[in-house]
C-alpha positions, -999 to +999 in steps of 0.1 A: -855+502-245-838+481-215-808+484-236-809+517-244-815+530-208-787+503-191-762+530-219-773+557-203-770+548-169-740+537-182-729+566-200-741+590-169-719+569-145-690+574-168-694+613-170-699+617-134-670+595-130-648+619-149-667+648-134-654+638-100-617+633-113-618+666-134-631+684-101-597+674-081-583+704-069-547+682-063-536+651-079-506+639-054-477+622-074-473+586-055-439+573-065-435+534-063-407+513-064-417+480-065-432+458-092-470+467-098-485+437-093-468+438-053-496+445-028-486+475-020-493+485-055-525+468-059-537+470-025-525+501-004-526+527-023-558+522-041-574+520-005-556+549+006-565+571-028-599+561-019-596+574+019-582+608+008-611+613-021-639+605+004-623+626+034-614+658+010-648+655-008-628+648-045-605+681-039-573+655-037-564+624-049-535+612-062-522+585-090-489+558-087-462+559-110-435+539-113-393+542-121-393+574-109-364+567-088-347+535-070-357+523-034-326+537-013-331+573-036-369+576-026-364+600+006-345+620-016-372+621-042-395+636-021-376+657-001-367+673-036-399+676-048-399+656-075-427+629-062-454+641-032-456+605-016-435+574-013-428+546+011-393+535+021-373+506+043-358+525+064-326+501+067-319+513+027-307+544+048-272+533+066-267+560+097-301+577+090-325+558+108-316+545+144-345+551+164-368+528+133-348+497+143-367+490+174-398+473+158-379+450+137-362+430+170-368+397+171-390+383+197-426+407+192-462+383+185-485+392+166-493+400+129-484+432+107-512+452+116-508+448+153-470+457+147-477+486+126-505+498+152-485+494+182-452+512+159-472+543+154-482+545+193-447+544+198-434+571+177-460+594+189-447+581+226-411+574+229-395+580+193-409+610+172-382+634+203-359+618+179-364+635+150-352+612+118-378+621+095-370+652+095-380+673+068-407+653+055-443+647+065-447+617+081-481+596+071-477+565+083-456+532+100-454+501+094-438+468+091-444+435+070-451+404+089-424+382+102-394+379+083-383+340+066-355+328+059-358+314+015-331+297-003-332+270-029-304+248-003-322+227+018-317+243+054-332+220+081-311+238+109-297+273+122-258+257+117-269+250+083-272+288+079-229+295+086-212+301+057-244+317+031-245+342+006-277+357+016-296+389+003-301+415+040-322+446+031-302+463+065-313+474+096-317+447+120-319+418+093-277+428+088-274+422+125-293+390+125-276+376+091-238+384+110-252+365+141-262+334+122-226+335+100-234+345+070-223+368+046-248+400+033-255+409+002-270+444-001-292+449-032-326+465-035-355+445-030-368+448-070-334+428-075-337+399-050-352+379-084-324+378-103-297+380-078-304+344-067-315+334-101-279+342-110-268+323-077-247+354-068-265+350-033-279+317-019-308+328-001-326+361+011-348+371+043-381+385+034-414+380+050-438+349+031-452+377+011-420+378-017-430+341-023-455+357-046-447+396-047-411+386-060-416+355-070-394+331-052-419+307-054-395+302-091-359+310-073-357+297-037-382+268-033-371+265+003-385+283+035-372+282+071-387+301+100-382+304+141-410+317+164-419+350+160-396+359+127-361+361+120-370+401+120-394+426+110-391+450+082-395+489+092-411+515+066-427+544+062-451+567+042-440+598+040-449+626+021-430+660+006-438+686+038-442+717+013-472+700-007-493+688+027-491+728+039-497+740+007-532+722+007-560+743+025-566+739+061-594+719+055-579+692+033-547+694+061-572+683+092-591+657+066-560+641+057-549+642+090-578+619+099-567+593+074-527+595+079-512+581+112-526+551+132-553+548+107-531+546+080-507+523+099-532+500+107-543+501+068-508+493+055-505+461+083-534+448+080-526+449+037-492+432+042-511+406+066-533+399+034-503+399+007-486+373+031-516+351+033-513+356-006-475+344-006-484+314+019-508+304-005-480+309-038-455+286-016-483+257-011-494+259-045-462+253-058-451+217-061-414+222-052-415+247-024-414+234+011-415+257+043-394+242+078-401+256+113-373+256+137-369+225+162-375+233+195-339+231+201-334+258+176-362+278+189-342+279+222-309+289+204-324+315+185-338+333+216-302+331+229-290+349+200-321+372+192-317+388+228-278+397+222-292+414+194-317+433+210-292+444+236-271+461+206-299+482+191-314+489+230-282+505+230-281+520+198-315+534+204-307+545+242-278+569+223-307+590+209-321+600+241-350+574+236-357+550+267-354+522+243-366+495+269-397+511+279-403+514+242-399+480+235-413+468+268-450+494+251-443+477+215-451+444+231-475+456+255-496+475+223-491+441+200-506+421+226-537+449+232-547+444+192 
């Protein structure tokens, strides 16, 4: 009898289960370009499906598929119609995105999610007058957590640094690669793997999380790191504008609720936990070894790290943006959280 009433509870669960999915009014197409098992994957968008079910009451949801087009072709994607939601680097976009480049100076403390936190605040402040998503709905910001320097050479120093192949995703990470002397290599982060398994680059900036999101762990056993990050990564969610306005004014305040800071906060406080989980990948493997700067390092970097900020402050400053009072409230919010 226990039996036979633990398969119906069973069985009930299951029905209402499908109940509840077969009741969705919209099933959003999430298009992904990194590997499954990568947090974002596992993590974010699971907590975020779960966010928009429970504030729409089961009328949307939404399911992840993969291939659907590379990295640098995602805007695209959903500007065409062809996916409803996405996230993207912004520096995969050359000449698109100016106004993005701000949170990934060196120099900001704090984790992801106070990043990504204070980032939102800021668009809404000093950097949405610019316009560059245009044309898209914009759910969320967001940025991973400081960005490493991994290569299988043993670097012990910044000089060591001069003269190296190494993999820049853009944006500021270009700028910071040029001021150290080395030479970018521009490939898609799904591609990092074998690029340096094929030693066509010797190293690559990422944050700690691609020790175990993109295995380096296996293909550069090496980390070096200055306070604060080398840089910090800029993306966004964003979402095909004709599909949000096409859902009922209801379901558009809802999701409302969930996208922007909230979501923002969601997606740092995730790459906070997917770092922690590439921490853990580098000290569980035998070979891997992770060097912080010497102080006399430190002291260079910040040397070179304010040059660069004084290049995008300008950059940004062209866009009608007070770029310093932006920075100066980035800080300011990162140090609030």
């Amino acid at each position: 009898m226990k039996t036979l009433l633990k398969a119906l509870v069973a069985s009930s669960a299951l029905a209402l289960s499908s109940v509840s999915a077969f009741a969705a009014d919209t099933t959003l197409i999430i298009s992904s370009w990194a590997p499954p098992t990568h947090g974002m994957n596992a993590i974010m968008w699971p907590k975020l499906i779960e966010e928009i079910e429970a504030a729409t009451d089961g009328r949307v949801t939404a399911e992840v598929k993969y291939g659907l087009a590379s990295p640098p072709a995602q805007m695209d994607l959903i500007m065409d119609g062809a996916a409803d939601m996405t996230w993207i680097f912004h520096g995969y976009f050359p000449g698109r995105f100016t106004a993005t480049k701000l949170i990934e100076l060196p120099g900001y403390e704090g984790n992801a999610e106070a990043a990504s936190v204070a980032y939102w605040r800021a668009h809404e402040k000093f950097l949405a007058d610019a316009d560059e998503h245009k044309g898209i709905k914009l759910v969320a910001l967001m940025t991973h957590g400081p960005g490493i320097l991994h290569t299988n050479a043993d670097v012990n120093a910044l000089d060591d640094i001069s003269g190296m192949k190494l993999r820049l995703g853009g944006g500021v990470s270009g700028a910071v690669g040029e001021a150290l002397g080395a030479t970018g290599i521009r490939v898609p982060a799904p591609k990092v793997y074998e690029t340096l398994a094929s030693d066509a680059a010797d190293g690559v900036m990422m944050p700690m999380e691609g020790k175990a999101g993109f295995k380096l762990n296996e293909v550069a056993k090496n980390s070096f790191t200055v306070p604060g990050g080398f840089y910090r990564g800029s993306f966004a969610l964003i979402m095909n504008s004709d599909t949000f306005d096409g859902l009922s004014d209801e379901d558009q305040a809802a999701l409302s609720e969930v996208f922007g800071e909230n979501a923002s906060r969601m997606a740092g406080q995730v790459w906070d936990e997917i770092d922690a989980i590439g921490l853990k990948a580098l000290k569980d493997t035998a070979d891997n070894s992770l060097r912080e700067a010497s102080a006399d390092d430190a002291a260079k970097w910040r040397e070179m790290s304010a040059a660069i900020g004084e290049g995008v402050l300008a950059e940004v400053a062209e866009k009608g943006i007070d770029a310093e009072a932006a920075q100066a409230f980035i800080a300011e919010q990162m140090a609030a959280e």
